[in-house]
C-alpha positions in Angstrom: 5.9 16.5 -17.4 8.6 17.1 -14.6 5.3 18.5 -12.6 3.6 14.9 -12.9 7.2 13.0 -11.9 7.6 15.3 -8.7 4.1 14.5 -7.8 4.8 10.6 -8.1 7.7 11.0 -6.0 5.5 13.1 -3.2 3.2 10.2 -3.4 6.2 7.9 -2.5 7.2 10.1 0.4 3.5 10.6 1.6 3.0 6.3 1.3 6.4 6.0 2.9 5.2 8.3 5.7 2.2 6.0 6.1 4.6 3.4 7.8 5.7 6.5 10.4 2.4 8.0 11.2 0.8 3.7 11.8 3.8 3.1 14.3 3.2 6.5 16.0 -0.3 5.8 16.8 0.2 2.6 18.1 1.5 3.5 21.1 -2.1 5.2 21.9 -4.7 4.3 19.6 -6.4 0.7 19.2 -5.6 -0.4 15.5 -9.4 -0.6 14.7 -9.9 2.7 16.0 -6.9 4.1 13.4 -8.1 2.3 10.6 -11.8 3.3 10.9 -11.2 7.2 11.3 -8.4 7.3 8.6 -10.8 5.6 6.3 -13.9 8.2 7.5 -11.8 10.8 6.6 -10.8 10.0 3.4 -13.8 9.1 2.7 -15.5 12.3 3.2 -12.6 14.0 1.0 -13.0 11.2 -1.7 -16.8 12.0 -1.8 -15.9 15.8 -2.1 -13.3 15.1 -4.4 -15.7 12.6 -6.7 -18.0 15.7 -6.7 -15.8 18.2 -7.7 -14.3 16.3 -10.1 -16.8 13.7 -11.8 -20.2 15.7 -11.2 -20.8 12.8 -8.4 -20.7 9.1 -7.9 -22.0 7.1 -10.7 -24.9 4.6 -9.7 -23.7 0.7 -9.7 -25.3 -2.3 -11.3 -25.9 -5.5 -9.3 -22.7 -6.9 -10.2 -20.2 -3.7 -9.2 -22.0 -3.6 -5.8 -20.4 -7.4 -4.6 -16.9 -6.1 -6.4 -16.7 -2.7 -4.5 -18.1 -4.6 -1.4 -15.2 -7.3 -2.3 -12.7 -4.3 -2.6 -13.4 -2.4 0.8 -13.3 -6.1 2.1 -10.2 -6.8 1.0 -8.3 -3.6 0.7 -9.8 -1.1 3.1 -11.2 -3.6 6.1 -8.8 -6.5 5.8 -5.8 -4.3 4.9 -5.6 -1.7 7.5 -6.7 -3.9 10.0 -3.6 -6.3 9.6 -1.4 -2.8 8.8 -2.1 -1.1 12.4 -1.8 -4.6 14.0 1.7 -5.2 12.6 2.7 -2.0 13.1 1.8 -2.2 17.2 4.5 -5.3 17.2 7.3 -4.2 14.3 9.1 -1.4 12.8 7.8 0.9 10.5 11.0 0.3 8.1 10.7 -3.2 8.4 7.1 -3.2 7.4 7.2 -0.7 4.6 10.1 -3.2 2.7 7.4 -6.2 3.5 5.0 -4.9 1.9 7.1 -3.4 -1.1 6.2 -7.7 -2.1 2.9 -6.0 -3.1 3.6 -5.0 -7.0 5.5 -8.6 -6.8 2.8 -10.7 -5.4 0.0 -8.5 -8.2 2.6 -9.7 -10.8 2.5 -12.9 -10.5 -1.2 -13.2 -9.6 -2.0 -11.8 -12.4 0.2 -13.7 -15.0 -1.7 -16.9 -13.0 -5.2 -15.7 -13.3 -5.0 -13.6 -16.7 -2.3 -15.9 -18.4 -0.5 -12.4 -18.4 3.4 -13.3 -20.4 6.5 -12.9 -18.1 9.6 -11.1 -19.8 12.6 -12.6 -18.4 13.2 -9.2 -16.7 10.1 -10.3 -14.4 11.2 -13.7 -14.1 14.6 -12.9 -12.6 12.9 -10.2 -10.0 10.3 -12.3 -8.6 12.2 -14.6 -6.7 14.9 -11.7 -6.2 12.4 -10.1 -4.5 11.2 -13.1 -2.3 14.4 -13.6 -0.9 15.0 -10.2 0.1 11.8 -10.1 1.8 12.7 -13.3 3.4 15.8 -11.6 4.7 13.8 -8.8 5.9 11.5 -10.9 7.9 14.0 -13.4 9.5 16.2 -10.4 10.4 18.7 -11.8 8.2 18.5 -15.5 8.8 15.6 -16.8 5.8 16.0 -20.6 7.6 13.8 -19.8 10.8 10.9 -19.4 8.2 11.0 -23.3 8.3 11.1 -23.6 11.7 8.5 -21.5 12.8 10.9 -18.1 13.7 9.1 -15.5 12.2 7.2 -13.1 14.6 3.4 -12.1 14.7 4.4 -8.6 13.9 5.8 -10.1 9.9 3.3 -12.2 9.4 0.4 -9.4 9.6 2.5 -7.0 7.5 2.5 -9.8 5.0 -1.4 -9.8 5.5 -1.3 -6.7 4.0 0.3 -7.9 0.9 -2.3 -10.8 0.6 -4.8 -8.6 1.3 -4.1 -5.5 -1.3 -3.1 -8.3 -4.2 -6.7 -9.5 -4.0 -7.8 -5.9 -4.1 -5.9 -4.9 -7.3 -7.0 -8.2 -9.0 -10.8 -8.3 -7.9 -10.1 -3.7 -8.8 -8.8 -4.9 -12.9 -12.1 -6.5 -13.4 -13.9 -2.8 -11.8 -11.9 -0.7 -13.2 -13.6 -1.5 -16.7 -17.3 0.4 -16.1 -16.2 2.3 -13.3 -13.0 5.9 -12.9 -10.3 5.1 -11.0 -11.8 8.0 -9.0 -14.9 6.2 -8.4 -13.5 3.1 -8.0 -11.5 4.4 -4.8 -14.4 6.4 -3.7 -16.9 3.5 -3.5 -14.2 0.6 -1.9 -13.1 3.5 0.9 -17.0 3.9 1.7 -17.4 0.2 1.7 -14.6 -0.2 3.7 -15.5 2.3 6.0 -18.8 1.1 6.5 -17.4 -2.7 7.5 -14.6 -1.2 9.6 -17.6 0.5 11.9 -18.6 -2.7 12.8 -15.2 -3.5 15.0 -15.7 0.0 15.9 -18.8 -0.1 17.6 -17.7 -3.1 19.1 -14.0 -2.1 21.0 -15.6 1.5 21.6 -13.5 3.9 19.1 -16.2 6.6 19.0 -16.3 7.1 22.9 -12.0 6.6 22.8 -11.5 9.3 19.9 -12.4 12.2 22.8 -9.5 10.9 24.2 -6.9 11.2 21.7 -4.3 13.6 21.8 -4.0 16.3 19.0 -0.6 14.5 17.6 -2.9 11.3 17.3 -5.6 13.3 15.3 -2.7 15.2 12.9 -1.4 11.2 12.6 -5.0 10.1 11.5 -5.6 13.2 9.4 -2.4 12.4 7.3 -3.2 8.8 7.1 -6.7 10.0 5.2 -5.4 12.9 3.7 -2.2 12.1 2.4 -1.4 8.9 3.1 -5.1 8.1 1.0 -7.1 11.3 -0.7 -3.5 12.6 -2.7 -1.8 9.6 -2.7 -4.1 8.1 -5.0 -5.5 11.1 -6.8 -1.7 12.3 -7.9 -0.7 8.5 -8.8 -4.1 8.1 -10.7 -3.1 11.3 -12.6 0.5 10.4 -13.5 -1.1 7.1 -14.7 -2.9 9.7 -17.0 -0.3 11.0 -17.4 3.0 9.1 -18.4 0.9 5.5 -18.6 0.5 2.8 -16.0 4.3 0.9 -16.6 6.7 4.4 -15.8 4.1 5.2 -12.8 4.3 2.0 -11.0 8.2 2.5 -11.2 7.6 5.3 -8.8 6.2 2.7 -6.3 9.4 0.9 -5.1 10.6 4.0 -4.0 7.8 3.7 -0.6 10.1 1.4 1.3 12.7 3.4 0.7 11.4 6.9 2.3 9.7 4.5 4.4 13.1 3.2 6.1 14.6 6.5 6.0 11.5 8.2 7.8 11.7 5.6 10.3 15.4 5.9 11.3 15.2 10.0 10.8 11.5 10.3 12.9 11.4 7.1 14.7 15.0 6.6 15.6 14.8 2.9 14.2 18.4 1.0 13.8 19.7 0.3 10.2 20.5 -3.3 10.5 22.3 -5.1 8.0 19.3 -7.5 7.0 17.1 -5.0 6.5 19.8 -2.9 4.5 20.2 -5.9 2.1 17.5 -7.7 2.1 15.5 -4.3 1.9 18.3 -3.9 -1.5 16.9 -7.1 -3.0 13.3 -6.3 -2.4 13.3 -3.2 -4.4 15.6 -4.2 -7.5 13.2 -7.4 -7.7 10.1 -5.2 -7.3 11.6 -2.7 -9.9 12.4 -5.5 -12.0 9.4 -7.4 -12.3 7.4 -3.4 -13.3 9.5 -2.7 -15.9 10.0 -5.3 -19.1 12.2 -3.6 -19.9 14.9 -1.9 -16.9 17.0 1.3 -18.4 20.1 -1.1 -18.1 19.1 -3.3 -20.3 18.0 -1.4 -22.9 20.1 -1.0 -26.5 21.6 2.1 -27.2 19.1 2.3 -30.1 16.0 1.7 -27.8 16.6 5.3 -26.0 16.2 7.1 -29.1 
C-alpha cells in the first residue's frame, strides 16, 4: 500500500512538473509544435504499453469511435493547445493553481448532467474554490473580472479546464466498454492525429531539426512522464485504493507545480497566488472527499 501512495504522489510531482517543462519550451518551441510531439510520443509508449499490458487495443464499435474522437478533441487537441498557449503568456505556478478548478468544474458538471448528490462538504468547496481561482487570476483583485482585467494568458489556462471537464464527462460514458488503459491509448492517438493537422500547417516537422536537446528532454518528459506514467501509476492506485482516496492525491499538482516554478523557474511568490492558490486547493480537496479527515467522528476512523 505505501508503494501505490508514493506512486500517487510521484504522479503529482511529474503533473506539477508538466507546468515547468510547457513554460520552458515556450521560449523556443511554437505551442502546436509542443503539443503534437508530446502527444507522438506518448502515443507510441501508450501503444507499447497497451501491448504489453492488454494483449493490444481492443476493436471499437461505431459508437466508441465519435466518443474517443470526442476525447482526443477535447482533451488531447483542445487541451494542450490552450495549455502551451497560456503558458507562452503566464507563469507556470499561476497556471498549475488555474487549472487545479479541474476536479471542481468535473464536480459540478457531473452532479448537473448525472443528478450526482452533493454532500455539504462539496457544497462549501466549490465556490471556495472559485474564489481562490478568482484571486489567482486577478492577481489578487477578483473585481477586474467584471471589467474586463483578466489577461489572455488566464483565460487559455482556463480553456484547459473547460476543455479536460468535457473530456472526463464525454470519458464516464467510455470508460463503461472500454480499460482505462485503452481509453487513454485511443483519445492520445486521436488527438495526435488532429494535432498533425496544425502541424503540417505552421511547419513543426521541418522546426523539430531545429530544437535544442533541452527542448527534446522537455518534450520527452511531457510524453513520458508528464503522460505515459502519469496516468498508468494513477490508473493503478485507482486499482488500487479506489477512485475517492486517489483523486485526493490530485490537489497536490498545483502545489509542486508552484514550488517547481519558484525553485526551477525563479517565479516570485506573490501574496494572491499564495492565498488564493490556499483556497483553490482546500475547495478542490473539499469537494473530492465527502467526507474530509476533519470532519470525521472519532468512531468513523475505526
Amino acid at each position: 500500500m505505501l508503494k501505490t501512495y508514493l506512486k500517487l504522489m510521484a504522479v503529482a510531482f511529474f503533473w506539477g512538473g508538466t507546468f515547468v517543462a510547457g513554460r520552458f519550451l515556450a521560449a523556443d518551441v511554437q505551442p502546436v509544435s509542443a503539443a503534437f510531439f508530446r502527444f507522438l510520443i506518448a502515443s507510441l509508449l501508450l501503444l507499447a504499453a497497451t501491448w504489453r499490458l492488454e494483449g493490444g487495443l481492443p476493436r471499437l464499435t461505431g459508437r466508441q469511435i465519435l466518443a474517443v474522437g470526442a476525447l482526443g478533441l477535447t482533451g488531447i487537441f483542445a487541451y494542450n493547445l490552450f495549455f502551451f498557449n497560456g503558458l507562452s503568456l503566464i507563469g507556470a505556478g499561476r497556471a498549475a493553481l488555474i487549472i487545479a478548478l479541474n476536479p471542481v468544474a468535473i464536480t459540478l458538471c457531473s452532479a448537473l448532467i448525472y443528478k450526482e448528490r452533493l454532500p455539504l462538504s462539496r457544497i462549501i468547496g466549490i465556490p471556495l474554490s472559485v474564489i481562490g481561482a478568482l484571486v489567482v487570476i486577478t492577481k489578487g483583485q477578483p473585481l477586474q473580472i467584471f471589467t474586463g482585467g483578466v489577461g489572455r494568458g488566464e483565460l487559455l489556462i482556463f480553456g484547459c479546464v473547460c476543455s479536460w471537464t468535457l473530456y472526463s464527462i464525454i470519458g464516464k460514458s467510455v470508460m463503461r466498454g472500454l480499460t482505462p488503459l485503452a481509453a487513454v491509448c485511443w483519445s492520445s492517438l486521436a488527438g495526435t492525429l488532429l494535432l498533425l493537422i496544425p502541424a503540417l500547417a505552421y511547419g513543426s516537422l521541418a522546426e523539430a531539426f531545429s530544437f535544442s536537446w533541452s527542448a527534446w528532454l522537455a518534450i520527452g518528459y511531457l510524453g513520458m512522464f508528464g503522460t505515459v506514467v502519469g496516468f498508468l501509476w494513477y490508473f493503478e492506485g485507482i486499482q488500487q485504493i479506489g477512485p475517492a482516496r486517489a483523486a485526493v492525491f490530485i490537489n497536490f499538482v498545483p502545489v509542486s507545480g508552484v514550488l517547481l516554478a519558484t525553485l526551477l523557474l525563479g517565479e516570485p511568490l506573490k501574496l494572491s497566488l499564495l492565498g488564493g492558490g490556499l483556497l483553490v486547493v482546500l475547495g478542490a480537496y473539499l469537494a473530492n472527499s465527502p467526507k474530509p479527515f476533519f470532519w470525521r467522528s472519532p468512531s468513523s476512523s475505526r
